[in-house]
N, C-alpha and C positions, 0 to 999 in steps of 0.2 A: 145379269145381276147388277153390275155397274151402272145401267142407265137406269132401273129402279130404281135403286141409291140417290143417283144424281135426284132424282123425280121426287124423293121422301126427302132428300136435303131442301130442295127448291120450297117445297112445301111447308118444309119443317119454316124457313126465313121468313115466307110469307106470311106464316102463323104468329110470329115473335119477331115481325120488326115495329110494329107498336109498341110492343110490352118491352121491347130495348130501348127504344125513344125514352119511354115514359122513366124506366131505370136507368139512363144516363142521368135525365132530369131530378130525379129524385136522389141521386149520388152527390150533383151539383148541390142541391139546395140542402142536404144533410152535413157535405165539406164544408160547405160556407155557415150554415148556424156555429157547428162545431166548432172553427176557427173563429169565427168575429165576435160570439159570446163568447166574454174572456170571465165568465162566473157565472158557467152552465149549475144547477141544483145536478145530483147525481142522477134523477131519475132520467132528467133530457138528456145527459150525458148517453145514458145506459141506452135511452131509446136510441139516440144517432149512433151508436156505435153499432148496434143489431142492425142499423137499415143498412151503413157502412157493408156487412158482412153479408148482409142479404143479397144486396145488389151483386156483391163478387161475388157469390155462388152462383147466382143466376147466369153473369159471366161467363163463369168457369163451364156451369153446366152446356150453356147455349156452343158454347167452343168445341168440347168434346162431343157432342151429339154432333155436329157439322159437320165436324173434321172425318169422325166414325161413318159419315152416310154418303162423303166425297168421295164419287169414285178416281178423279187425280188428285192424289193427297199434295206430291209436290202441287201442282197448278194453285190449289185453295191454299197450301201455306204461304206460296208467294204472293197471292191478290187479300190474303186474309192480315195482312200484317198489325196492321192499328188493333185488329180485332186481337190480336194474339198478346198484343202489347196490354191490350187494357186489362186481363187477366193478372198480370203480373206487374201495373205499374198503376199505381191508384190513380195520378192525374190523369192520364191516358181517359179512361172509364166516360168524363164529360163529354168528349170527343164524338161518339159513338151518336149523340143527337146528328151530327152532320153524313150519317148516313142515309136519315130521312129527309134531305132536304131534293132526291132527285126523286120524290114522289109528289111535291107538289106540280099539278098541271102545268105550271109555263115556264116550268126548268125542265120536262121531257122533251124528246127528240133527239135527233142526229146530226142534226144541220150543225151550220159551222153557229150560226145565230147564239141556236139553242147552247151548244160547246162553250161558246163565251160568257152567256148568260149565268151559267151553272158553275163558270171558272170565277168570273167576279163576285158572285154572292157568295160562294165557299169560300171563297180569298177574304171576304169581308167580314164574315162570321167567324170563321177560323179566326183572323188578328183579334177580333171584339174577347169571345172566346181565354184565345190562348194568352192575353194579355192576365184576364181575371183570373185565370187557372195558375199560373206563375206566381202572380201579386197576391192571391191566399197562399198556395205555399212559401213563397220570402216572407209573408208576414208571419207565419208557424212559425217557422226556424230562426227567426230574427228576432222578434222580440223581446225573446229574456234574455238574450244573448250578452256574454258581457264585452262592453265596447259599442254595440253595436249603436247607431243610429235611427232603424227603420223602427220605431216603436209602435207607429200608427198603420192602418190600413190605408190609410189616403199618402203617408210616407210609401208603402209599398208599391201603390198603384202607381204614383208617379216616378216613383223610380222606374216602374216595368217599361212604362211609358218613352221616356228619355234612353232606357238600356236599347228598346226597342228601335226608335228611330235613330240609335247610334249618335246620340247628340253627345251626352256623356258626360254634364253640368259636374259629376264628381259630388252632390249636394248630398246623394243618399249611397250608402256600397254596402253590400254585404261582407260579415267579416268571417260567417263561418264553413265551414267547408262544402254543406248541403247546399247552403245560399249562393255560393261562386258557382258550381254546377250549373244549379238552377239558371242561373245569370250567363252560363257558355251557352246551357238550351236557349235562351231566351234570344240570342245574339243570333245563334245560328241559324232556327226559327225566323226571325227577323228579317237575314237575307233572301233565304228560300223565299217567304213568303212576296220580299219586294221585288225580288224577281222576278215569280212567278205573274205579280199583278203588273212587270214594268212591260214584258213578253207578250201579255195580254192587250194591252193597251198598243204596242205597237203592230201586233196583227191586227186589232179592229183597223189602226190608220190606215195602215196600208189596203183592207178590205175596200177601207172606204173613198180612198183614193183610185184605187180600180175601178170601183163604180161609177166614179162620176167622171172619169177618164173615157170608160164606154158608151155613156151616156151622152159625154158632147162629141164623141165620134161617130160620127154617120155610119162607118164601116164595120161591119159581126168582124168576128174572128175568122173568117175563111177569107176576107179583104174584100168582100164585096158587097156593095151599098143594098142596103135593104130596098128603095128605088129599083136597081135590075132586077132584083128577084122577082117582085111586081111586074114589072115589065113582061118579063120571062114566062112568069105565072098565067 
């Protein structure tokens, strides 16, 4: 019964990882009308707010059907986590595009190549991304703010910008309580992220230092000259 399960979940993903794509996309670009027209008429209002709720239900439902057809419930809640988050955290929700990005053809595979490949371009899109995602919400919560500073979206962006690469010019800050969070995520975020792409970078070096080490050494790794083998042969 469990590997059924497993087999109707598999299937069920297969079915609805487009139509997730397409509703991360379509969450993105309702957050951001919402937020950056600051004198929405009520009907565009009312329409972004129904796609808003659409999209989470879709969410919601796609979650629970998953979770109900996994036969290791621990195993899927531990590998399922971003998914779990976007249920319950609206920024989370855009995120959800970068699932699709290990279906395009020259990010599949196993190799270490391919590993790299898919770790740089997720690294790349993630900061692109999680930058926009941060800088529409500081710019929500900050602008009518009293005190505040960030009044523009391009005040936002570059703050995300400077919060992000830890510069820290001090020119724009958040002063309210959603904003400073916002701004510990963003920092946090920031390290993991340069980590991640600094660890990447030094395995491709060192990849590629092996190779060209083996390459002007005559000798395989059992220490003996590809010459004797020939010989031998």
């Amino acid at each position: 019964m469990g590997i059924a399960n497993d087999a109707k979940r598999e299937r069920w993903e297969r079915a609805t990882a487009w139509p997730t794509m397409a509703a991360s996309f379509l969450f993105l670009i309702a957050y951001s009308w919402d937020t950056l027209d600051q004198r929405p008429t009520p009907d565009l209002h009312t329409v972004l707010v129904l796609v808003l709720l659409a999209v989470w239900a879709f969410f919601l439902v796609d979650y629970v059907v998953r979770l109900t057809l996994a036969e290791h419930k621990g195993d899927f809640l531990r590998h399922s986590i971003i998914d779990l988050l976007s249920v319950f955290v609206p920024l989370v929700r855009p995120f959800r595009l970068l699932t699709g990005l290990r279906r395009i053809p020259g990010l599949r595979g196993n190799t270490a190549s391919h590993l790299r490949r898919r770790v740089v371009i997720v690294a790349g899109v993630t900061v692109l991304m999680f930058i926009y995602v941060i800088a529409l919400a500081e710019f929500r919560v900050e602008r009518y703010a009293d005190g505040s500073n960030i009044r523009s979206f391009g005040d936002s962006l570059w703050w995300a910008c400077v919060t992000m690469a830890t510069v820290g010019y001090g020119d724009y800050y958040p002063v309210t309580v959603p904003g400073r969070l916002l701004a510990v995520v963003l920092m946090m975020g920031g390290i993991a992220i340069v980590g991640t792409a600094s660890a990447t970078i030094v395995s491709y070096l060192n990849e590629r230092t092996q190779h060209l080490r083996r390459r002007d050494d005559p000798r395989d790794e059992g220490g003996r000259t590809h010459e004797g083998r020939e010989d031998r042969g």
